[in-house]
C-alpha positions in Angstrom: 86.1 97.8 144.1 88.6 95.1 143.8 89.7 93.9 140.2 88.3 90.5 141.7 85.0 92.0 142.3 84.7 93.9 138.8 85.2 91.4 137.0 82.2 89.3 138.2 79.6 88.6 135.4 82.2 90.1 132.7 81.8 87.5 130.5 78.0 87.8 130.4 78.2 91.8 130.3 80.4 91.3 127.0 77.4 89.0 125.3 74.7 91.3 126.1 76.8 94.6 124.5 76.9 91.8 121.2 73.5 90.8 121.9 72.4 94.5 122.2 74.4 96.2 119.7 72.3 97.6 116.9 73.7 99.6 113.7 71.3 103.0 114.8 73.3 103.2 118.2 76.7 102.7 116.6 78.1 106.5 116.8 78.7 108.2 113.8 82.2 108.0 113.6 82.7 104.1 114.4 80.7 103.4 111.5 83.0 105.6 109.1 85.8 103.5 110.9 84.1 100.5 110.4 84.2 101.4 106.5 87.6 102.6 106.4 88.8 99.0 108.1 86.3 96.9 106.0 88.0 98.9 102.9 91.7 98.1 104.3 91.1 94.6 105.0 89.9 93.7 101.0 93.2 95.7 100.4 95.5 93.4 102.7 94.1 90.1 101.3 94.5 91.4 97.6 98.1 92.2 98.5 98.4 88.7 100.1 96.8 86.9 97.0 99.1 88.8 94.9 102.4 87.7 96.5 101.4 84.1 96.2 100.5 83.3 99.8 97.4 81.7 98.9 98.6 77.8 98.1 99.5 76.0 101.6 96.0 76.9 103.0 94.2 76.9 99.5 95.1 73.0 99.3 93.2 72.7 102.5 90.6 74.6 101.4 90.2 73.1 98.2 90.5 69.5 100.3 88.1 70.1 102.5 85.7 73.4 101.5 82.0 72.8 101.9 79.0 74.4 100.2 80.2 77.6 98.2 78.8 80.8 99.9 82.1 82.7 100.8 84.6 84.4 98.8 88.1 83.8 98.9 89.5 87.3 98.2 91.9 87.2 95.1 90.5 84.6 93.4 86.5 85.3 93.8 86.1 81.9 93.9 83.6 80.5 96.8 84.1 78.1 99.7 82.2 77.5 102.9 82.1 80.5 105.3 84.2 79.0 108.1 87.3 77.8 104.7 86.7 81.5 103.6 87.4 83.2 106.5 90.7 80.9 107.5 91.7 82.0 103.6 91.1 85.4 103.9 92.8 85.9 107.2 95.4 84.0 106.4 96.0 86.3 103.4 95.2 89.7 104.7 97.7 89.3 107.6 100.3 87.9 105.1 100.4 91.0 103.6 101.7 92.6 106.4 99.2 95.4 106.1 97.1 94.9 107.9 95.4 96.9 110.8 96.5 97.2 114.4 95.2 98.0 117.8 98.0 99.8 119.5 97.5 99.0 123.5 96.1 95.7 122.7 98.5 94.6 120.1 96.5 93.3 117.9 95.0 92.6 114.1 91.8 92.9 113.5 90.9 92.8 110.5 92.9 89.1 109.8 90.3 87.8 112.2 87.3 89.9 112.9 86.5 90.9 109.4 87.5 87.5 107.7 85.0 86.1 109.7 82.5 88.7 109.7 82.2 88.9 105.7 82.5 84.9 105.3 79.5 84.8 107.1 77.4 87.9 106.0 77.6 86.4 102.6 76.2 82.8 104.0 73.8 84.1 105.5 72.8 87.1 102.9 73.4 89.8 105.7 73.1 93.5 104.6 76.1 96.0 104.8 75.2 97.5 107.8 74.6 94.0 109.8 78.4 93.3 108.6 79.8 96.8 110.0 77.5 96.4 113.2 79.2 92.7 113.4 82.9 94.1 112.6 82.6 96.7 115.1 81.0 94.1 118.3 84.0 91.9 117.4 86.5 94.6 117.3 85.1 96.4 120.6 85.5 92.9 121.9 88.8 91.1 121.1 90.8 94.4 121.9 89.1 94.4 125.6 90.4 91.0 126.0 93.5 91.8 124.6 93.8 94.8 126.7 92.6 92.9 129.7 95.8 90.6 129.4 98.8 92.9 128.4 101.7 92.8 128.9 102.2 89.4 130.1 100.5 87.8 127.3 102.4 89.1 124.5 105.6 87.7 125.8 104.3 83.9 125.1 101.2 84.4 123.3 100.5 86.1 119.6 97.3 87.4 121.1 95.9 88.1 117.7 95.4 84.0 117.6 93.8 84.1 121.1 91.9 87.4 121.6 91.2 87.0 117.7 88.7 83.8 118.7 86.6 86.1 120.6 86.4 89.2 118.5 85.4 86.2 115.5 83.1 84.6 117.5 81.4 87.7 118.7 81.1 89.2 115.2 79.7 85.7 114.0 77.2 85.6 117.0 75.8 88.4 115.9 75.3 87.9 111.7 74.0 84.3 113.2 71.3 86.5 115.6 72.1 84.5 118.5 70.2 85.2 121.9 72.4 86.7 124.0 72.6 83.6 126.3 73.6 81.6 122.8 76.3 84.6 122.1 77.5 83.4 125.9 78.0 80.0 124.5 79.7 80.9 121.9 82.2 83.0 123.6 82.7 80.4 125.6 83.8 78.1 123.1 85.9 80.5 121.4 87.8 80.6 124.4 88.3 77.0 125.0 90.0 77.8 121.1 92.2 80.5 121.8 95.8 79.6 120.4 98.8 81.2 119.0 102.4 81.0 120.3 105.5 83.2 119.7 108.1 80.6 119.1 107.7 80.6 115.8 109.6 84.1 115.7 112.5 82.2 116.4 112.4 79.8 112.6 110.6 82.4 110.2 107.3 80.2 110.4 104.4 81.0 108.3 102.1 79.9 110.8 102.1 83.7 112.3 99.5 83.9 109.2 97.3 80.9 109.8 97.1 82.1 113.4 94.9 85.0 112.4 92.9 83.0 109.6 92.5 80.1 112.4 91.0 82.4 114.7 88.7 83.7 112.2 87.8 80.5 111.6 87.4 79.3 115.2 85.3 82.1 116.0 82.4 80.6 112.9 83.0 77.3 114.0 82.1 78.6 117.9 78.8 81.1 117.2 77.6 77.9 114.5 77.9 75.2 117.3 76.2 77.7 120.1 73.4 78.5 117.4 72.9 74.2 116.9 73.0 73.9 120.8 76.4 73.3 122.0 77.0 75.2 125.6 80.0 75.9 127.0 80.7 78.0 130.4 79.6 81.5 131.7 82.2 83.0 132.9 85.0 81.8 130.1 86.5 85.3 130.7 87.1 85.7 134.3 86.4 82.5 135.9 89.0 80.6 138.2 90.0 78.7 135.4 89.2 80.9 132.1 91.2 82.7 129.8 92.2 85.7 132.3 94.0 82.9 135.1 95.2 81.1 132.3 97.0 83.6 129.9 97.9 86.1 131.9 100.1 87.0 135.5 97.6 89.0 137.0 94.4 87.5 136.7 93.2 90.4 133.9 92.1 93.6 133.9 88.5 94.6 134.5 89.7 98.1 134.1 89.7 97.4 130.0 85.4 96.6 130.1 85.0 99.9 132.2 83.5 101.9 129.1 82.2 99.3 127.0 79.0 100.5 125.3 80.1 103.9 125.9 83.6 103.6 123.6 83.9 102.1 120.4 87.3 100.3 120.3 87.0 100.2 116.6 87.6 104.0 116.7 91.0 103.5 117.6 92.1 101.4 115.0 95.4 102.0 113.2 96.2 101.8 109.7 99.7 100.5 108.2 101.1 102.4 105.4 104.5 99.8 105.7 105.1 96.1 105.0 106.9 95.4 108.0 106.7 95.5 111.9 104.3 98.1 113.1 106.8 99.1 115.7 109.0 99.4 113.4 107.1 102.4 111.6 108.3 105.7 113.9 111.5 104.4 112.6 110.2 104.6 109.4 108.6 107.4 109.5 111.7 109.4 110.7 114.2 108.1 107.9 111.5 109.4 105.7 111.5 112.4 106.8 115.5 112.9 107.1 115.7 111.6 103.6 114.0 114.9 102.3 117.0 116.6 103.5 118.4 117.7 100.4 122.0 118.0 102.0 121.9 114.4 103.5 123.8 112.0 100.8 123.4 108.3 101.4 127.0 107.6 100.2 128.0 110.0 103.0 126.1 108.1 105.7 128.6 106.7 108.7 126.4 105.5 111.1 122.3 105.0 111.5 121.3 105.0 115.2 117.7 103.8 115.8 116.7 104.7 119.6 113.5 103.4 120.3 111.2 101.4 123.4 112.0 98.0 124.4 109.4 96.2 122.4 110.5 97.8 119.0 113.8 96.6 120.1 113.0 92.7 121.1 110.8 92.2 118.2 113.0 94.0 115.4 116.7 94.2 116.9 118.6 91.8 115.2 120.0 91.4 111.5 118.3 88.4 109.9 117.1 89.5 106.7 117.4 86.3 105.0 113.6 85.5 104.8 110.4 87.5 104.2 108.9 87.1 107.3 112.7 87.7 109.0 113.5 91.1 107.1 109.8 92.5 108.3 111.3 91.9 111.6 114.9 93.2 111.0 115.1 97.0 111.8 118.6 97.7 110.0 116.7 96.2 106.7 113.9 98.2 107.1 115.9 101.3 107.5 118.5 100.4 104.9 115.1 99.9 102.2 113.4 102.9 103.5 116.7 104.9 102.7 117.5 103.2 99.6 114.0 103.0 98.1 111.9 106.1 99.5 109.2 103.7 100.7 108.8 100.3 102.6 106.0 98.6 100.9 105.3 94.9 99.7 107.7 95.3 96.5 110.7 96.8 99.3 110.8 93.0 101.1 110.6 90.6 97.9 114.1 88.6 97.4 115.2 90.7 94.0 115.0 94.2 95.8 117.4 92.5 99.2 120.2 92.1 96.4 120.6 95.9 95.8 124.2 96.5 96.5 123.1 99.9 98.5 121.4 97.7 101.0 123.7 95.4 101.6 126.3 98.6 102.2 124.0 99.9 104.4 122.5 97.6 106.8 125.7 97.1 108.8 126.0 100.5 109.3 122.3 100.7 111.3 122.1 100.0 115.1 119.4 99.6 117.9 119.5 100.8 122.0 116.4 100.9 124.0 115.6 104.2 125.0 114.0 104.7 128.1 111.7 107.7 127.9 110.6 105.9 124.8 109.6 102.7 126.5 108.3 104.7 129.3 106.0 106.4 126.9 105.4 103.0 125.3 102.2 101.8 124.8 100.6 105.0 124.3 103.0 106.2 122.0 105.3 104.1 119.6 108.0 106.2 119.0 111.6 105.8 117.9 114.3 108.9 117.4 116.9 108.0 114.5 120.6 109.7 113.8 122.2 109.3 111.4 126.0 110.3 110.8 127.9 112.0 108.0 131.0 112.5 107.1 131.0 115.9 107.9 127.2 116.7 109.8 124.7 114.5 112.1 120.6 114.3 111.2 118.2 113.6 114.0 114.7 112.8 113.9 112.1 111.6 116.6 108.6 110.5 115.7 106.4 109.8 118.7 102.7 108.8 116.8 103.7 107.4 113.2 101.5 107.6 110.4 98.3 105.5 110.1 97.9 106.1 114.2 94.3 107.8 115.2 96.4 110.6 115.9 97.9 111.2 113.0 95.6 108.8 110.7 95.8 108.1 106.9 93.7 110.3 104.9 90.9 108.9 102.5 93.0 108.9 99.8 95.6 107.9 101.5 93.6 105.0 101.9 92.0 104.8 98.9 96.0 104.6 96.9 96.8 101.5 99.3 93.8 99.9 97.9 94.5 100.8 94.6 98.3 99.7 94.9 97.3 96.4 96.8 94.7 96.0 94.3 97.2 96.3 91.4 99.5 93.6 92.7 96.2 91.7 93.4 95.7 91.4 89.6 93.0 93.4 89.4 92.7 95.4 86.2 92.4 99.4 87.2 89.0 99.4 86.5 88.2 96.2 88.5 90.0 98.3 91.2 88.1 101.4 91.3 84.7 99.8 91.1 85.5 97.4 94.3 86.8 100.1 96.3 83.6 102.3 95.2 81.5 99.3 96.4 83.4 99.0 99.8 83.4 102.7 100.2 79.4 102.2 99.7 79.4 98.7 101.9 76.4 100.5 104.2 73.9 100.3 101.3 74.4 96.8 100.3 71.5 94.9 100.8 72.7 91.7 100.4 76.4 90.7 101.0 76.3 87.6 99.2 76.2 89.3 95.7 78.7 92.1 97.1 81.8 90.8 94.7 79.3 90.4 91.7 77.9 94.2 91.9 81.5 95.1 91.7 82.5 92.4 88.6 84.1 90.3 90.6 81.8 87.4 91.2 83.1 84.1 90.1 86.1 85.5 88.5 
């Protein structure tokens, strides 16, 4: 069968899996996934909050908000589902945190989630109809992700564009939608889908609002299907649709071949760094070289990074001077995971860049695309690091860094993040423990629209 032939009727196929999808089918573990990501994304936009991101897109908010039935995470104060969900996303992703899709190169949570819980509390959804949502929109906007790699990702920050129709299909299904109204509303995600790359090149913020715009879009497309508006059936893979118009080869039919049979949301990945997610082999193997009792950082000559193309376009350069710049600077991050032990939020703010061991440091690290690696690349994100002495050379290679399905973060693993991103939230330690308990117990929660106040947060 020809990828021309396959991918007749896709677009319909993908609303009736939405349509269709009911929490009783959802397989044991992609519900326990679905927790774990509803858990990391309250973490992510605590961590936002807490660095300040909040003010640009709380002025629009606070402009233009509507009715108040959705929280803003960090502040507990509500706005209108589709203001809440552009806040939130904007914030979870600004924390650099946030979960990723590996082959689809994606973050959910920024978009799916925002969206999902903006509208579960408008509509006083119960836990499970907000995991059952989360995990239609993540099955969802990774297939179109995956459908369009890797031409997409070279123009396109396809968490904007796939993001739309992971949102919409996660708010398509807290509104109830029929599946022919779930159509519709892919559909008009689509003709929504936006995000460019060229911001890379100026350290814009907008890489945020991207994710929290696509959360947004994706309400704004399942509300207008649910009042009537139509769009097109065959937004995916008609002549022109999304697949002819953001990608080389027309997209991949190959990436719907399981659906309803897989659980995308069972491949999530979880970031334990600040920075990059390609950049985290490379973490990952300073770390480990650092334990080496007999390796002295005064000593240090030379840092070689060898890693896969992608790690090296998005990363390889030495512009540090910004926060969103030195999350994308791979002698930074190695210098700060050296110097510090640890690459989290604190590692990228301006006071700890001015640590004279850093600024020693960074010149020392290079970058060279290694082809096994990229060869391996995108089923493995691996990079091999050497670093040379004075009087003895240190190699390490990490193929699957931490946080991958493969080598995932344990629970309390997960549960510290929270409690750290939590902390610089503002939340007092109590606060801290009784929201994660609540999101740990998301399932049981009858009605989402009083989920901040059970946890004495409500209004705070």
């Amino acid at each position: 069968m020809s990828e021309k032939t396959a991918l007749n009727g896709l677009s319909k196929r993908c609303a009736r899996f939405v349509h269709e999808l009911e929490y009783k089918n959802i397989p044991d573990d992609a519900r326990q996934y679905a927790v774990r990501n509803f858990i990391d994304y309250i973490a992510c936009s605590l961590g936002g909050w807490g660095e300040g991101f909040l003010p640009v897109v709380g002025s629009y908010v606070d402009a233009f908000g509507g009715a108040p039935t959705s929280t803003i995470v960090g502040s507990f104060q509500k706005t209108d589902a589709a203001s809440a969900a552009l806040a939130n996303g904007y914030l979870c992703h600004a924390s650099c945190m946030d979960d990723v899709h590996q082959k689809a190169i994606t973050h959910l949570a920024a978009t799916v989630t925002a969206a999902s819980l903006a509208v579960a509390e408008k509509r006083h959804c119960s836990g499970e109809d907000l995991l059952t949502a989360m995990t239609a929109g993540y099955d969802i906007m990774t297939r179109v992700g995956e459908a369009v790699m890797p031409y997409h990702y070279t123009i396109w920050h396809i968490t904007g564009t796939a993001g739309a129709f992971g949102a919409a299909a996660a708010a398509a299904k807290l509104y109830g939608l029929t599946e022919e109204q779930t159509l519709h509303a892919l559909g008009l995600a689509g003709s929504q889908a936006a995000g460019l790359w060229e911001f890379k090149n100026e350290d814009g913020s907008v890489k945020f609002f991207h994710c929290g715009k696509a959360a947004m879009n994706g309400i704004m497309a399942a509300a207008l299907a649910a009042a009537g508006m139509t769009s097109c059936s065959t937004i995916l893979e008609g002549k022109q649709g999304f697949f002819k118009g953001y990608s080389d080869d027309g997209g991949k039919a190959s990436a719907f071949d399981d659906m309803g049979e897989v659980f995308k949301i069972t491949e999530t990945v979880h970031k334990p760094y600040a920075c990059c997610r390609h950049s985290h082999s490379t973490v990952d193997a300073v770390l480990e070289l650092r334990k080496d009792p007999t390796l002295s950082l005064e000593e240090i000559e030379e840092i070689q990074v060898h890693t896969y193309a992608l790690n090296v376009k998005m990363n390889g350069n030495y512009n540090y001077d910004e926060l969103m710049s030195s999350r994308f600077c791979l002698p930074f991050i190695v210098a700060a995971a050296f110097v510090h032990g640890k690459a989290g939020i604190a590692e990228f703010r301006t006071e700890s860049k001015n640590d004279p061991r850093l600024t020693a440091l960074i010149p020392k690290v290079t970058f060279t695309t290694d082809p096994r690696l990229t060869e391996l690349f995108p089923q493995k994100w691996g990079s091999r690091v050497v670093v040379k002495t004075r009087s003895a050379t240190y190699e390490k290679e990490v193929l699957t860094p931490k946080g991958d399905p493969d080598n995932p973060l344990s629970d309390a693993e997960m549960d510290q993040k929270m409690l750290d991103l939590a902390e610089i939230g503002g939340l007092a330690p109590a606060n801290a423990r009784m929201l994660l308990a609540r999101c740990r117990d998301v399932a049981r929660t009858k009605d989402m629209s009083a989920f901040f106040d059970l946890a004495g947060l409500g209004g705070r």
